[in-house]
Each structure stands twice: as structure tokens, then as C-alpha cells.
Short mmCIF file of the C-alpha atoms (twelve columns), coordinates in Angstrom:
data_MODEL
# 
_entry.id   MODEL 
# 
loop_
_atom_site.group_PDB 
_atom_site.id 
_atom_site.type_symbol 
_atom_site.label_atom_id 
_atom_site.label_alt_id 
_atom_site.label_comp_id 
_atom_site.label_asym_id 
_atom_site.label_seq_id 
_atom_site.Cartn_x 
_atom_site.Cartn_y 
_atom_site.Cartn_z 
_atom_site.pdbx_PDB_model_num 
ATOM 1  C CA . UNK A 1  132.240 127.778 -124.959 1 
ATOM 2  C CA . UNK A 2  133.004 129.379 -121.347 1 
ATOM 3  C CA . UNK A 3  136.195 130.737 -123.055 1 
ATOM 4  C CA . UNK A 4  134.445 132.702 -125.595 1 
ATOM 5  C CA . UNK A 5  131.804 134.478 -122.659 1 
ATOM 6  C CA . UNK A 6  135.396 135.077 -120.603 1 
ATOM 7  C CA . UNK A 7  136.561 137.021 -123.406 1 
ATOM 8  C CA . UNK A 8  133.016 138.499 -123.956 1 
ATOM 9  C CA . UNK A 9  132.532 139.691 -120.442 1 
ATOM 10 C CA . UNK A 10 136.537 141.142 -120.418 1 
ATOM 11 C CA . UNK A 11 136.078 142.901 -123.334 1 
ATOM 12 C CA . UNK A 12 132.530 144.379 -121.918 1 
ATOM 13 C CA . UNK A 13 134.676 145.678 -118.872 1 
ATOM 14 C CA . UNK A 14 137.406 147.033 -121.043 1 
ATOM 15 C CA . UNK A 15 134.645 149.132 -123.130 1 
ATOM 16 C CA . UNK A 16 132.387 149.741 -119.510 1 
ATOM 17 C CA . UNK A 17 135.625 151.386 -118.127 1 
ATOM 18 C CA . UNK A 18 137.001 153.457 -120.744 1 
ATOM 19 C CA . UNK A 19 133.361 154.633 -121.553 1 
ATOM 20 C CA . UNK A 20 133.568 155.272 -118.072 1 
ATOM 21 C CA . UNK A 21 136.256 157.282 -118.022 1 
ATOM 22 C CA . UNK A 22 135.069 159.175 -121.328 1 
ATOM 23 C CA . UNK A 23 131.815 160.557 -119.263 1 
ATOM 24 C CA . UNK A 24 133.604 161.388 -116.333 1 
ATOM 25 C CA . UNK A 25 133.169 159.457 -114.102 1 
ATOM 26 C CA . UNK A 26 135.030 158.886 -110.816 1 
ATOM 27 C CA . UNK A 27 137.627 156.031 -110.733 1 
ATOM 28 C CA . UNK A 28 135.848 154.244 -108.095 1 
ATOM 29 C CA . UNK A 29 133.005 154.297 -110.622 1 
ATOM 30 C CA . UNK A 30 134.937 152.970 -113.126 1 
ATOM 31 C CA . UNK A 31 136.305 149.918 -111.078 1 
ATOM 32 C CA . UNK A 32 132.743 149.226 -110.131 1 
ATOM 33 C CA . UNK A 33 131.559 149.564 -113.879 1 
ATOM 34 C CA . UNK A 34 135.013 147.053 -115.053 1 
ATOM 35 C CA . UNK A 35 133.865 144.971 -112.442 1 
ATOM 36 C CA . UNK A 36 130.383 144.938 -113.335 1 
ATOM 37 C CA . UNK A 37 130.869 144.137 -116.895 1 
ATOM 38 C CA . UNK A 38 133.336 141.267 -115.677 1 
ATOM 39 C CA . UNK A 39 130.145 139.791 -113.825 1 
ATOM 40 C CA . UNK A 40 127.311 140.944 -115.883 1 
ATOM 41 C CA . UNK A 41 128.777 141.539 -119.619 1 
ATOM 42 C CA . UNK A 42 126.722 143.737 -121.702 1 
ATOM 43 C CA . UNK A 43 124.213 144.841 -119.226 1 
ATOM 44 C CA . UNK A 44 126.667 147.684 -117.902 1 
ATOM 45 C CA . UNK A 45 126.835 148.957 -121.114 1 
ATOM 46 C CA . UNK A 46 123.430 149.041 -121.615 1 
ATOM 47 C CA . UNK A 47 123.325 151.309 -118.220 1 
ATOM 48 C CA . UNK A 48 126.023 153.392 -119.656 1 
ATOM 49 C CA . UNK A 49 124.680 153.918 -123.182 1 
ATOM 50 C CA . UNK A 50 121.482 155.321 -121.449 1 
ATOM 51 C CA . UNK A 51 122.959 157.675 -119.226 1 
ATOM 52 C CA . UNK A 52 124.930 158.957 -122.082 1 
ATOM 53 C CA . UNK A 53 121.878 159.749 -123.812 1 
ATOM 54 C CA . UNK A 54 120.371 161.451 -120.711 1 
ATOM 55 C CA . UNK A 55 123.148 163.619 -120.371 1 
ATOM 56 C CA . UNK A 56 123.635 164.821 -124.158 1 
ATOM 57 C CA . UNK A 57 119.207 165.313 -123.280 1 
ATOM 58 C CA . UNK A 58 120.011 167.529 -119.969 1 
ATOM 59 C CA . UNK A 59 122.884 169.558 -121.894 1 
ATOM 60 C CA . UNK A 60 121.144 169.931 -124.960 1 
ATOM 61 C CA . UNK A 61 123.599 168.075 -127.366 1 
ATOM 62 C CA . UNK A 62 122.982 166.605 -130.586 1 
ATOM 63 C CA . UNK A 63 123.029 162.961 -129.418 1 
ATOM 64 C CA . UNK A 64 119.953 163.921 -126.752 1 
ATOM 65 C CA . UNK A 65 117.590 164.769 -129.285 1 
ATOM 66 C CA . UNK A 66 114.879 162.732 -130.279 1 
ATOM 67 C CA . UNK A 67 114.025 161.894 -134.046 1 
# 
């Protein structure tokens, strides 16, 4: 049981950091998100998904618009 939420949570941080990465963020952002989704697990993604979606909204991309 605790080894399947380890390898939830690691793979979170994995995906936190390379999304990270893929928005631009700093790399002391992108410790703090790895480490965030080592403690936290999907929530950081959550975070991240959103502020993808504001950004797209602020730059007036396809993935900002609403249906």
C-alpha cells in the first residue's frame, strides 16, 4: 500500500517538474514544484494545470478559451 503512493507521489514530481520546465519556469521553481509533488502528489499538478490555462487566457491561445 505505502509503496504504491511512493511511486504515485514520484511520478507526480517527475510530471510537476518537467511541466515545470515546459512553462518556463525557473529551476528553483521546479525543485520546489518536484519537491512539492514528492510531499503533496497530485495537488501540484492541479496548481500547474491552472496556471497553464491562465496563461494560454492572458496570451490569447487556443487552450485559454472558454467553450
Amino acid at each position: 500500500m505505502i509503496e504504491s503512493i511512493a511511486v504515485a507521489n514520484l511520478t507526480c514530481a517527475i510530471v510537476c517538474a518537467k511541466w515545470a520546465l515546459d512553462l518556463g519556469a525557473s529551476q528553483v521553481r521546479q525543485m520546489l514544484f518536484l519537491f512539492a509533488g514528492l510531499l503533496f502528489g497530485p495537488l501540484p499538478l492541479l496548481v500547474l494545470y491552472v496556471y497553464s490555462i491562465e496563461n494560454a487566457k492572458k496570451r490569447g491561445w487556443v487552450g485559454g478559451r472558454l467553450v
